[in-house]
ZADO-1210 file (C-alpha; in nm, 4 decimals, padded with zeros to 6 digits):
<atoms>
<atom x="-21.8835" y="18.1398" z="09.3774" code="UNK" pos="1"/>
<atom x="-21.5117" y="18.1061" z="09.3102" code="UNK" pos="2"/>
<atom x="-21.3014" y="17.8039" z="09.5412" code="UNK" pos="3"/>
<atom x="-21.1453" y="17.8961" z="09.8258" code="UNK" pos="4"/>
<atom x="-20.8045" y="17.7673" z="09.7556" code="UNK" pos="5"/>
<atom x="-20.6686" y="17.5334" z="09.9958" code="UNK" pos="6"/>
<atom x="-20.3263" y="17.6510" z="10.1674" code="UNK" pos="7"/>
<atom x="-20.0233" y="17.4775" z="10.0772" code="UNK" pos="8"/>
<atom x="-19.8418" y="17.3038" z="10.3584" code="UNK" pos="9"/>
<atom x="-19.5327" y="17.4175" z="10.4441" code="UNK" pos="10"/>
<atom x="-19.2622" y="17.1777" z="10.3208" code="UNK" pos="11"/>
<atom x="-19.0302" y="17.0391" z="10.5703" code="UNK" pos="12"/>
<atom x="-18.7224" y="17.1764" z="10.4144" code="UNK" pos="13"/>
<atom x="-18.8501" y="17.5673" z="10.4789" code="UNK" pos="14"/>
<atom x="-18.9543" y="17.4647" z="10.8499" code="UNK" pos="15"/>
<atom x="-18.5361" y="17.4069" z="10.8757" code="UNK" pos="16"/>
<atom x="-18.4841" y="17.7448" z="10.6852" code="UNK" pos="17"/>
<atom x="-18.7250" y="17.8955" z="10.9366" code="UNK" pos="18"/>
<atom x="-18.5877" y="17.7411" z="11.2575" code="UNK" pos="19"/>
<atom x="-18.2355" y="17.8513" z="11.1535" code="UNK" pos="20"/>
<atom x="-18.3779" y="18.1851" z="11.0689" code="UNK" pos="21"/>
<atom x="-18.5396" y="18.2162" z="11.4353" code="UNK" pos="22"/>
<atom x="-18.1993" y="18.1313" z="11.5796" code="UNK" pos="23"/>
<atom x="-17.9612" y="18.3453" z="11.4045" code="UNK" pos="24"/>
<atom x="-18.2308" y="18.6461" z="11.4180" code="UNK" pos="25"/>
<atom x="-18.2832" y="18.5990" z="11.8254" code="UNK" pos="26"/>
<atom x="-17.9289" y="18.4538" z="11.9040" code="UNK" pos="27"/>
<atom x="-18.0926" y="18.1356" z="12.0914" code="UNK" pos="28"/>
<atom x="-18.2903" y="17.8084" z="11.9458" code="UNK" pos="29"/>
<atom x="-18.6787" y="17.8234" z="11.9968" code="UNK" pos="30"/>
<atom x="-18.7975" y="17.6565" z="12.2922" code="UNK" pos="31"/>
<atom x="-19.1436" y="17.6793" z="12.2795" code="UNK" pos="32"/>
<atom x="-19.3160" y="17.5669" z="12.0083" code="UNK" pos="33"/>
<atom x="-19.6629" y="17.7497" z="11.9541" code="UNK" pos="34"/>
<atom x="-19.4214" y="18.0735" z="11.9656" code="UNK" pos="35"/>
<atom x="-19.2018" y="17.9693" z="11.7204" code="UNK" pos="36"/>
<atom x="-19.4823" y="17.9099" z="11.4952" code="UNK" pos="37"/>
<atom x="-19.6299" y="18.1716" z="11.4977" code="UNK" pos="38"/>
<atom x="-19.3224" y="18.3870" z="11.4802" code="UNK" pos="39"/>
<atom x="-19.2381" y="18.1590" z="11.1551" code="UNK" pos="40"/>
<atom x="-19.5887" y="18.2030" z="11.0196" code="UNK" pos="41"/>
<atom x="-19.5920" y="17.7815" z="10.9898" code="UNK" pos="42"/>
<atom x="-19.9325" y="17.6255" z="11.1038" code="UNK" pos="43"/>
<atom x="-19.9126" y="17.4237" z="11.3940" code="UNK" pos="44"/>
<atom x="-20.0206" y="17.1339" z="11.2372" code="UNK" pos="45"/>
<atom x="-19.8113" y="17.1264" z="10.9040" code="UNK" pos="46"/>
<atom x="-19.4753" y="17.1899" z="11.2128" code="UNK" pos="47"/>
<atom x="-19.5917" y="16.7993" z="11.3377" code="UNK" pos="48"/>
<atom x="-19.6817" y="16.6367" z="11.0159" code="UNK" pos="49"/>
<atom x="-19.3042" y="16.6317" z="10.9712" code="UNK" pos="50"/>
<atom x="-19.1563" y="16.6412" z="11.3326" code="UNK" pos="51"/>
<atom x="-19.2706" y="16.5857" z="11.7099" code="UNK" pos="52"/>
<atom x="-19.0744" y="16.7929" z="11.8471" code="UNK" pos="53"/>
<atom x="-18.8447" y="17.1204" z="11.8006" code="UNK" pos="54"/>
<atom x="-18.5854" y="16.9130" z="11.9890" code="UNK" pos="55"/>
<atom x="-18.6564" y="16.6458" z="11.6666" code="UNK" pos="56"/>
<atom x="-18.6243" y="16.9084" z="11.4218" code="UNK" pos="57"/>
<atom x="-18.2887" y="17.0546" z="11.5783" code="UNK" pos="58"/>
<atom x="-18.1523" y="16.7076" z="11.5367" code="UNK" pos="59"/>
<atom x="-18.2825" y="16.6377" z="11.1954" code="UNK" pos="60"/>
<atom x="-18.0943" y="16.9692" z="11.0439" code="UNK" pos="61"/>
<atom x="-17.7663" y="16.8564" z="11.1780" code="UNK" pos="62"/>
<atom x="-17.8367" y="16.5440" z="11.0273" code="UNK" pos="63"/>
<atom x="-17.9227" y="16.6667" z="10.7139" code="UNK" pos="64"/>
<atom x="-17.5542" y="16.8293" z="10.7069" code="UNK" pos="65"/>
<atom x="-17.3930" y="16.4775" z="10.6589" code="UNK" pos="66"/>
<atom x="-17.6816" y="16.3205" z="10.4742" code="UNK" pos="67"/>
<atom x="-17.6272" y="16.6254" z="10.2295" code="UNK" pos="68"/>
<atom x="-17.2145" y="16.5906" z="10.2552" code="UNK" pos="69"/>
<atom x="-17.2575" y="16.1876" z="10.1246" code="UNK" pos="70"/>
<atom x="-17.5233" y="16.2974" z="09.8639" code="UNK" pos="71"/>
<atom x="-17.2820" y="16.5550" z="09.6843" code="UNK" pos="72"/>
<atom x="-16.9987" y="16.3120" z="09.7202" code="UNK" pos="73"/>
<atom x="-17.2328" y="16.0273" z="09.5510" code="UNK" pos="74"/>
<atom x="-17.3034" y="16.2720" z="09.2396" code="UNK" pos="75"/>
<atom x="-16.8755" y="16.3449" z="09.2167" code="UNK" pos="76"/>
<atom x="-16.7728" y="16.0742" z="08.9434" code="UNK" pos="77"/>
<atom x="-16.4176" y="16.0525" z="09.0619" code="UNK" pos="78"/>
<atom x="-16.5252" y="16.0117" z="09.4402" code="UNK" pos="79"/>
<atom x="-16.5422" y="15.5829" z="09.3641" code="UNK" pos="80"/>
<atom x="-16.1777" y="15.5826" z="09.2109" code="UNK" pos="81"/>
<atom x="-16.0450" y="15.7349" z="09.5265" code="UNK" pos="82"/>
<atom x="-15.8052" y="15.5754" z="09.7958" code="UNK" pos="83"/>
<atom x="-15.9888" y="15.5835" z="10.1192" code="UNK" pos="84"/>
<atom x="-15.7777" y="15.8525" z="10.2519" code="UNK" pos="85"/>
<atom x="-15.8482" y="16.0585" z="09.9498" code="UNK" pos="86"/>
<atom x="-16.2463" y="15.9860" z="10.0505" code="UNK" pos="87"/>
<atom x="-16.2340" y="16.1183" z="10.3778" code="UNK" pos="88"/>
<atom x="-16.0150" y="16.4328" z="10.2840" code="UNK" pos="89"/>
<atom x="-16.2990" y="16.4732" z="10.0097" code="UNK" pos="90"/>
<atom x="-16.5831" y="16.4196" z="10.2826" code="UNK" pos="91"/>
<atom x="-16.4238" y="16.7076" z="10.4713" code="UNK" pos="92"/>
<atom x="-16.3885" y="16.9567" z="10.2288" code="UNK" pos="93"/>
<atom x="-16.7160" y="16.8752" z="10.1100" code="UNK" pos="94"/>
<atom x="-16.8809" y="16.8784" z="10.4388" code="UNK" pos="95"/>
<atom x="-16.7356" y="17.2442" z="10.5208" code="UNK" pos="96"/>
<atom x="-16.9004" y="17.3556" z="10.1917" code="UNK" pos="97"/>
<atom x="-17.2052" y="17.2054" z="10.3351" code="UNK" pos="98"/>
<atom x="-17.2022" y="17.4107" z="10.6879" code="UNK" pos="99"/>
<atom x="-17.0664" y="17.7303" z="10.4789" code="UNK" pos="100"/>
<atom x="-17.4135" y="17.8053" z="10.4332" code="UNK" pos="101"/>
<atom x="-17.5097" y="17.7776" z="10.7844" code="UNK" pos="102"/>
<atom x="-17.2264" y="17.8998" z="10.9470" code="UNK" pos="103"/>
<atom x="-17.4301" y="18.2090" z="11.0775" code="UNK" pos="104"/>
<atom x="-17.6603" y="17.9005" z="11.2557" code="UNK" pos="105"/>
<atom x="-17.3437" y="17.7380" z="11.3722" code="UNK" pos="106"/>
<atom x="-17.2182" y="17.9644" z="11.5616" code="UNK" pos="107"/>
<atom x="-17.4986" y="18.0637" z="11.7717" code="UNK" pos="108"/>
<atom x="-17.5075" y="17.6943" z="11.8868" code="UNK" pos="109"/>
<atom x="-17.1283" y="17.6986" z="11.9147" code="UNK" pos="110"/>
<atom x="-17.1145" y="17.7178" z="12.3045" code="UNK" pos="111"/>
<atom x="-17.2860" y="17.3781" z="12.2921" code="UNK" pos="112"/>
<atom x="-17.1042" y="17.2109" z="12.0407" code="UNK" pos="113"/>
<atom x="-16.7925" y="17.2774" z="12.2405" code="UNK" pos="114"/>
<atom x="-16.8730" y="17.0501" z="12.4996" code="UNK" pos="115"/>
<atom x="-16.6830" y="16.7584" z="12.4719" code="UNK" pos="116"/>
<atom x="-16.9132" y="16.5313" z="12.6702" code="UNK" pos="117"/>
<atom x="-17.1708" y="16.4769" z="12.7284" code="UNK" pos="118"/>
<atom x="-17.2810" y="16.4676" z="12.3390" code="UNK" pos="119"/>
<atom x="-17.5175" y="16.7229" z="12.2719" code="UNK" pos="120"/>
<atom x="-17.8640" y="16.5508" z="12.2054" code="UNK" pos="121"/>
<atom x="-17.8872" y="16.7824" z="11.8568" code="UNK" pos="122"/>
<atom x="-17.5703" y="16.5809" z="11.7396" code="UNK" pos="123"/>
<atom x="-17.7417" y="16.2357" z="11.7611" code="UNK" pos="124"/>
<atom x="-17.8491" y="16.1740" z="11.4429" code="UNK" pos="125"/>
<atom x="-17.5446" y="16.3690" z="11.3359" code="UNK" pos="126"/>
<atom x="-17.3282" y="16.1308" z="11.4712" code="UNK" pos="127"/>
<atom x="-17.4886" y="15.8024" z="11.3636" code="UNK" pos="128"/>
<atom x="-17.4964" y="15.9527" z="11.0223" code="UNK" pos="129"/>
<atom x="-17.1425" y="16.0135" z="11.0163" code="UNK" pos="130"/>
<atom x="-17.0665" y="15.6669" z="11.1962" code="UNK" pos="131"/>
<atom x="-17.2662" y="15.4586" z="10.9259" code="UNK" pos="132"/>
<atom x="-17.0531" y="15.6945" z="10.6922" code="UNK" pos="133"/>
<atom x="-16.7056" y="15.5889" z="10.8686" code="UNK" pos="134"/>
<atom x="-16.7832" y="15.2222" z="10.8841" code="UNK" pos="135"/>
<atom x="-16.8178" y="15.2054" z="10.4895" code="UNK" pos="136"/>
<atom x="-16.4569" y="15.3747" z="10.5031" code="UNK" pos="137"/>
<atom x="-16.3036" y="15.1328" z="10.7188" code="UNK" pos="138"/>
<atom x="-16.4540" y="14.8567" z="10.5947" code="UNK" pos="139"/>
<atom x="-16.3436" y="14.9791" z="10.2655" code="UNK" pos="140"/>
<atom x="-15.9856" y="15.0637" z="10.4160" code="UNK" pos="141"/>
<atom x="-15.9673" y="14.7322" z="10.5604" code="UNK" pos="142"/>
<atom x="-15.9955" y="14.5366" z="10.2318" code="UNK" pos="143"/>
<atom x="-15.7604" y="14.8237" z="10.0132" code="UNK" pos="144"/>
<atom x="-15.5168" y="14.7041" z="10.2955" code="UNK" pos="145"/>
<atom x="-15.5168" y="15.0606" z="10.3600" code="UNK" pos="146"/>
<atom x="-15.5912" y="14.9900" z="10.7205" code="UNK" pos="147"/>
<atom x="-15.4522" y="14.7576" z="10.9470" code="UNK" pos="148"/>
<atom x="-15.6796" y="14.4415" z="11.0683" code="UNK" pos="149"/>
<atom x="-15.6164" y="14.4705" z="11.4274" code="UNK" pos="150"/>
<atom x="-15.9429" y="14.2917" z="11.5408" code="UNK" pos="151"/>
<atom x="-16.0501" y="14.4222" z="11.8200" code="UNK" pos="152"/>
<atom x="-15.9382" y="14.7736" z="11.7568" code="UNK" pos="153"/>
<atom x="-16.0768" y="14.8000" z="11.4565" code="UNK" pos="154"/>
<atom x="-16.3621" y="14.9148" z="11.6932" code="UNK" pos="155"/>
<atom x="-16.1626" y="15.2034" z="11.8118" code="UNK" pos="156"/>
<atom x="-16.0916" y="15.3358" z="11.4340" code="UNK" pos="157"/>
<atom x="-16.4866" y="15.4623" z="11.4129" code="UNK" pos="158"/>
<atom x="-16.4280" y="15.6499" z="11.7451" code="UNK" pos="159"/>
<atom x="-16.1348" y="15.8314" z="11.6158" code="UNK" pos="160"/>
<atom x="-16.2935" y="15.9269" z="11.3062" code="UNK" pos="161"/>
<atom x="-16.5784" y="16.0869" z="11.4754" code="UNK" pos="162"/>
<atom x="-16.3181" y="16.2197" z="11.7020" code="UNK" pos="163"/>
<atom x="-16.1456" y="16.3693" z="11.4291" code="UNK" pos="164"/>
<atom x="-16.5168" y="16.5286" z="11.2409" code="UNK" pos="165"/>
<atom x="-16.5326" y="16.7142" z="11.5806" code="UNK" pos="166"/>
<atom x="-16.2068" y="16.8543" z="11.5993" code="UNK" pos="167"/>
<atom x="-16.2340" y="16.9702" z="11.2144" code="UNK" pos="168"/>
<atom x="-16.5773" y="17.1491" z="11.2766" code="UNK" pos="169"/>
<atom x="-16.4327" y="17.3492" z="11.5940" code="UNK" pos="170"/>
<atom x="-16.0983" y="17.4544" z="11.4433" code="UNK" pos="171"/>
<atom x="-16.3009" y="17.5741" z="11.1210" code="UNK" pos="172"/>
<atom x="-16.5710" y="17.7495" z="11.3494" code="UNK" pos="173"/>
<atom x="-16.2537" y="17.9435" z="11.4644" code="UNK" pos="174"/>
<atom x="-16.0519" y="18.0082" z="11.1498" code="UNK" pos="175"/>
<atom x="-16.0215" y="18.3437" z="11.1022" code="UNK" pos="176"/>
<atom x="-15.7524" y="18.3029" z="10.8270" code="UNK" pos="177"/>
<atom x="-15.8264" y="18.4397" z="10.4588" code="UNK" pos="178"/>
<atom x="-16.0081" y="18.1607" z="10.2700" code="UNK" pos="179"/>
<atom x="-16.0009" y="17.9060" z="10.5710" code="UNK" pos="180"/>
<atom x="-15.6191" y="17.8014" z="10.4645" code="UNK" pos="181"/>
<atom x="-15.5465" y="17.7295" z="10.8336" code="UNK" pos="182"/>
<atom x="-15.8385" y="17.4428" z="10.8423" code="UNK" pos="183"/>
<atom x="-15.7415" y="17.2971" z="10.4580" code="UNK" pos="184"/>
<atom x="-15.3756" y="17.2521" z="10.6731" code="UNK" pos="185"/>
<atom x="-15.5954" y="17.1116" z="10.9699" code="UNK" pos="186"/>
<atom x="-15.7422" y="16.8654" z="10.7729" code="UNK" pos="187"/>
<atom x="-15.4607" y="16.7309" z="10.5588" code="UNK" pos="188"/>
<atom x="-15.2436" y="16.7440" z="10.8962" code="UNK" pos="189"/>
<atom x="-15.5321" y="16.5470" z="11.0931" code="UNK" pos="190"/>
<atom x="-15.6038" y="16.2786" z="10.8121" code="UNK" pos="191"/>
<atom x="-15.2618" y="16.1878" z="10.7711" code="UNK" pos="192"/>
<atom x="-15.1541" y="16.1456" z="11.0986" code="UNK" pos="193"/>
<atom x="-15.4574" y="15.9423" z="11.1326" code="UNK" pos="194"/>
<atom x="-15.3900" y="15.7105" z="10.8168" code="UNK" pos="195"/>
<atom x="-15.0153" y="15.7009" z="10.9350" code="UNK" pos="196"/>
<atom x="-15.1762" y="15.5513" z="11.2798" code="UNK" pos="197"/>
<atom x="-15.4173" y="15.3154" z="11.1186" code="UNK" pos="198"/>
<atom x="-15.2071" y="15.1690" z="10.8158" code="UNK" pos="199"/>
<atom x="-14.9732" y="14.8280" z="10.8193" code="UNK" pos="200"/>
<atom x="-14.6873" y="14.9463" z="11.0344" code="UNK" pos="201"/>
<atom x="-14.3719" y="14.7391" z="11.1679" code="UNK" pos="202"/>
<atom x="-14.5664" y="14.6744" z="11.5381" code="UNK" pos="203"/>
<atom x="-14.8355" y="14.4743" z="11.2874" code="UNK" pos="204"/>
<atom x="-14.5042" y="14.3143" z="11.0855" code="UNK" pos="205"/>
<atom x="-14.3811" y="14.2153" z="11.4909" code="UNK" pos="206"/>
<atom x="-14.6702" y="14.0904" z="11.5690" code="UNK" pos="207"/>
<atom x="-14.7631" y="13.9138" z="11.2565" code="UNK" pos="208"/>
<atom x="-14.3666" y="13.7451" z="11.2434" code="UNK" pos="209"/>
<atom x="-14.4328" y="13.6684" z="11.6788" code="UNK" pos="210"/>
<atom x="-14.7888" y="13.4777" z="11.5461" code="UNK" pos="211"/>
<atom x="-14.5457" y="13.2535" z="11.3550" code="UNK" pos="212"/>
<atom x="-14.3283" y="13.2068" z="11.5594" code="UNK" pos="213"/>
<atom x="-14.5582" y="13.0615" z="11.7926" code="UNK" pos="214"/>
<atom x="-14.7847" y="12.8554" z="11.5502" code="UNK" pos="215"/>
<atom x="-14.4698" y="12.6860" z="11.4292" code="UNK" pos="216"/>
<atom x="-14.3071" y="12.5960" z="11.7505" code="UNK" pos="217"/>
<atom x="-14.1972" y="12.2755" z="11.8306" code="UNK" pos="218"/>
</atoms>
């Protein structure tokens, strides 16, 4: 008597696919799970050998967008020889590629992404991905001399970067414009103000020349 061959567990990459599926095909996430499986023809107990939760696996996709962004930058052999401005212009473009593919997905979720504060618990790991991401820049700006050393603000630079991710991702989830021109303009336009806001400026020079001053008064 022939084997009965053993199912093969659903991978944790189609259970993604499948969740993104549900959503675009009924226009809202899942919510409850035993539907969802069984709608997505994934056994119960291959769903929580790779996540607790559908609220775990929402979160996990989004962070899979930067985690896949920083992997495809890692494999481009002129990404290391780049200014850090050039970096984050490259992280951008690259990161758009990224959501092309799940723009559909996107866009059903949009309504929530809008919201401003507070952050979207889907966006969690999304955001500390991208935050470990921005530190590495800055901390790789800061010794370029690409960005000022202003101590305490240098806190404040990670903020605006993530600032800046959001405001990128909205504009491009509007841009109707032929081949997404208006959001290539967005992002040079946003990443050099921002680099013309964080570089050695004449306040640093003033404040620098005032440190003097005062260290070598009599």
């Amino acid at each position: 008597m022939a084997k009965r061959q053993k199912k093969k567990e659903v991978a944790a990459e189609q259970i993604k696919i499948a969740y993104e599926g549900y959503t675009i095909r009924y226009g809202t996430i899942p919510n409850d799970l035993v539907s969802f499986c069984s709608i997505s023809n994934i056994p119960e107990e291959d769903f929580e050998k790779h996540y607790g939760s559908l609220k775990i696996l929402h979160m996990d996709i989004w962070k899979s967008y930067i985690v896949d962004t920083i992997n495809a930058l890692a494999e481009d052999e002129q990404y290391g020889s780049f200014t850090v401005r050039e970096q984050l212009l490259a992280f951008y473009y690259t990161h758009l590629e990224v959501l092309k593919s799940h723009r559909e997905f996107i866009q059903v979720v949009n309504d929530e992404f809008k919201r401003p504060l507070p952050l979207p618990s889907f966006l969690k790991g999304y955001k500390e991905a991208f935050v470990d991401y921005g530190k590495q820049l800055i901390q790789a700006g800061l010794r370029t001399g690409e960005i000022a050393d202003r101590k305490m603000l240098n806190r404040s630079y990670t903020n605006g970067l993530w600032a800046q991710l959001l405001f990128v991702v909205k504009f491009w989830l509007k841009d109707s414009s032929e081949n997404l021109e208006k959001t290539d303009a967005a992002i040079e336009k946003a990443v050099s103000l921002s680099f013309e806001l964080v570089r050695p400026g004449p306040i640093d020079s003033f404040v620098d020349f005032a440190k003097f001053i005062y260290q070598n008064r009599k």
